[in-house]
C-alpha positions in Angstrom: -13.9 22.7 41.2 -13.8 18.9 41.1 -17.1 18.6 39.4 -15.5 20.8 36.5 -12.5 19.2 36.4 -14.3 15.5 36.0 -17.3 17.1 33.4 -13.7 18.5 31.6 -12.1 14.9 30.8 -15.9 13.2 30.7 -16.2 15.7 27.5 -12.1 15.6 26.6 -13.0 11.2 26.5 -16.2 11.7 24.3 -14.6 13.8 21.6 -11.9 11.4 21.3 -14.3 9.0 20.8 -16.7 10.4 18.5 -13.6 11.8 16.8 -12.3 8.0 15.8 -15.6 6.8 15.3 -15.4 9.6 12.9 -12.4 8.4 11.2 -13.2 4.9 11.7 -16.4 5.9 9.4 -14.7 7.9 6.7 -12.0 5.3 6.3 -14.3 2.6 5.9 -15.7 3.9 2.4 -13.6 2.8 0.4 -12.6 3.1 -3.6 -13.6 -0.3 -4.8 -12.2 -1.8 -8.4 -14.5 -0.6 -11.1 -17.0 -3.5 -12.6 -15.0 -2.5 -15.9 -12.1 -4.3 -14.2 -13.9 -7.8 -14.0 -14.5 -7.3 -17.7 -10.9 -7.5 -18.3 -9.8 -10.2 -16.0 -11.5 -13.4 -13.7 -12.9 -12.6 -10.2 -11.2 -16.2 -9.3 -7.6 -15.2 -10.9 -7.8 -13.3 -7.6 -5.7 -15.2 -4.9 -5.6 -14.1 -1.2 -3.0 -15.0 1.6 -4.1 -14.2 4.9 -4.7 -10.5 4.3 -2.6 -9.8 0.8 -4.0 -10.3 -2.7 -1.0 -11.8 -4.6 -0.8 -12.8 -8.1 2.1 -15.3 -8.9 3.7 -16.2 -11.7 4.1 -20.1 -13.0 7.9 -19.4 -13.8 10.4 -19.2 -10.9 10.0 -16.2 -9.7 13.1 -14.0 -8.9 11.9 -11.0 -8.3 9.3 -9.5 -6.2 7.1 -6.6 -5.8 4.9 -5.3 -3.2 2.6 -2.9 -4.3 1.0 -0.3 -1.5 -2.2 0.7 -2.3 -3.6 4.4 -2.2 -5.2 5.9 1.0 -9.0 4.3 1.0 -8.2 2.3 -2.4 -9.2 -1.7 -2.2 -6.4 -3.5 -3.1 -8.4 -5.7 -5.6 -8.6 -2.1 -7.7 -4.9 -3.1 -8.4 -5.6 -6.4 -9.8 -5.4 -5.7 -13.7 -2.0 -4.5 -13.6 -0.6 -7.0 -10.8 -1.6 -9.5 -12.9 0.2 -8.0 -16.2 3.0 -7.9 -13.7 2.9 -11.5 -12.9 2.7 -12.7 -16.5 6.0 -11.2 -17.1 7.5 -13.1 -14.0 6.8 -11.1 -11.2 5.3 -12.2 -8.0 3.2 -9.0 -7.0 1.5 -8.6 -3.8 -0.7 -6.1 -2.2 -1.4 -5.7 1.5 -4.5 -4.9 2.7 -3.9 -2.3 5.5 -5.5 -1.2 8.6 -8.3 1.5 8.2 -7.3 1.7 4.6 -4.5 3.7 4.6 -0.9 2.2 4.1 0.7 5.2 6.5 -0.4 2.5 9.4 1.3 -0.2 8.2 4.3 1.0 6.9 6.2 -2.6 8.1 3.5 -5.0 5.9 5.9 -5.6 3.2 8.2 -7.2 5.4 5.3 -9.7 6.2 5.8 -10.9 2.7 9.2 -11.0 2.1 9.5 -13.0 5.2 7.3 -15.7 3.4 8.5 -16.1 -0.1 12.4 -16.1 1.4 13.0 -17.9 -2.0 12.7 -14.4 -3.6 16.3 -12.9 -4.5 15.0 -9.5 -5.2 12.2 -7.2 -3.9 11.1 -4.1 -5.3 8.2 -2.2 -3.2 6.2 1.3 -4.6 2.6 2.2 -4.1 -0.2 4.4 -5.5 -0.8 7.5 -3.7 0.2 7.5 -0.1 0.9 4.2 -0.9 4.1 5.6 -3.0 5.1 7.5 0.2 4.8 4.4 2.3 6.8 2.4 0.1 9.7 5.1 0.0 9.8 4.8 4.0 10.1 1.3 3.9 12.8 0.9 1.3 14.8 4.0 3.5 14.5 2.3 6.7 15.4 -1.1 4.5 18.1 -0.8 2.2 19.6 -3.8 2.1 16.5 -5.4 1.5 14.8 -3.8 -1.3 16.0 -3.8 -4.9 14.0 -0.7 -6.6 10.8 1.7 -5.6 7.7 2.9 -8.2 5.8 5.6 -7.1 2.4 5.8 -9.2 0.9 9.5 -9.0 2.8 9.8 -6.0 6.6 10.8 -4.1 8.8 9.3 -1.3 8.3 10.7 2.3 9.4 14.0 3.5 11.8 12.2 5.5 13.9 10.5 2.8 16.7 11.1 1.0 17.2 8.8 -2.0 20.4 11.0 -3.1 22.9 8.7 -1.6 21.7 5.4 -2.3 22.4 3.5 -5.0 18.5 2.1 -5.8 16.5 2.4 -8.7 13.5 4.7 -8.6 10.9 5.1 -11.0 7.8 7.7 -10.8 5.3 7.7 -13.1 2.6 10.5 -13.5 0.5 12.1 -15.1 -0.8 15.9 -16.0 -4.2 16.1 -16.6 -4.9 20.2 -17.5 -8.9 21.2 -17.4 -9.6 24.2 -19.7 
């Protein structure tokens, strides 16, 4: 019986691990910006701090956004229309998460409004789960954040914008195949 009982969590031990190796894997290949998008912009217009591309205006900036990226999307994908973003005024930044999905680092944007405390006003929104990661965040901090985006995405099951005075903008698109 002990002999079963040990083979039991020996085999319970090796799924989990072949199971996160697994994921580990999978999350791991990632969407990477198209070579179309270096065409449009410079590789070094590109600026990184610590682990966040960021793109910053030369005016004073006064407001912020954080931009989540979609599950498995680089943030770099994001770059052409960060840095449209930041030539109107904007200080955009995008965090890269752990395994690639923003779900696991639903916090990050905190990171970055800790840093630039000069910032008066943040707006956060994301691509894809991204979009439902940002809705969490502003929920859970409302006196914080200034506005959410969703692009091709919605807030979390477990938020309820009704209530709150915030601007929210979702933008989408219908694409029919005939």
């Amino acid at each position: 019986m002990k002999k079963k009982v040990t083979y039991f969590f020996i085999g319970l031990v090796a799924i989990i691990m072949v199971g996160f190796l697994g994921f580990f894997t999978w999350s791991q290949q990632t969407y990477e910006p198209p070579q179309k998008l270096y065409t449009l912009m410079n590789k070094k217009d590109i600026k990184y701090e610590k682990d966040w591309v960021i793109f910053n205006s030369k005016n004073n900036n006064q407001v912020g956004i954080v931009l989540y990226p979609g599950a498995k999307v680089e943030p770099e994908a994001y770059s052409y229309f960060a840095k449209q973003l930041a030539k109107q005024g904007y200080l955009v930044a995008i965090p890269n998460v752990n395994f690639n999905f923003a779900l696991f680092d639903s916090n990050k944007a905190q990171e970055i409004i800790n840093t630039h405390s000069s910032i008066q006003k943040w707006v956060v929104g994301g691509h894809s789960l991204g979009g439902v990661t940002a809705s969490k965040f502003a929920y859970n901090h409302p006196k914080e954040i200034d506005g959410v985006f969703f692009l091709g995405s919605y807030p979390d099951e477990g938020t309820d914008f009704s209530n709150k005075n915030l601007p929210i903008l979702s933008i989408f698109c219908l694409v029919f195949a005939i």
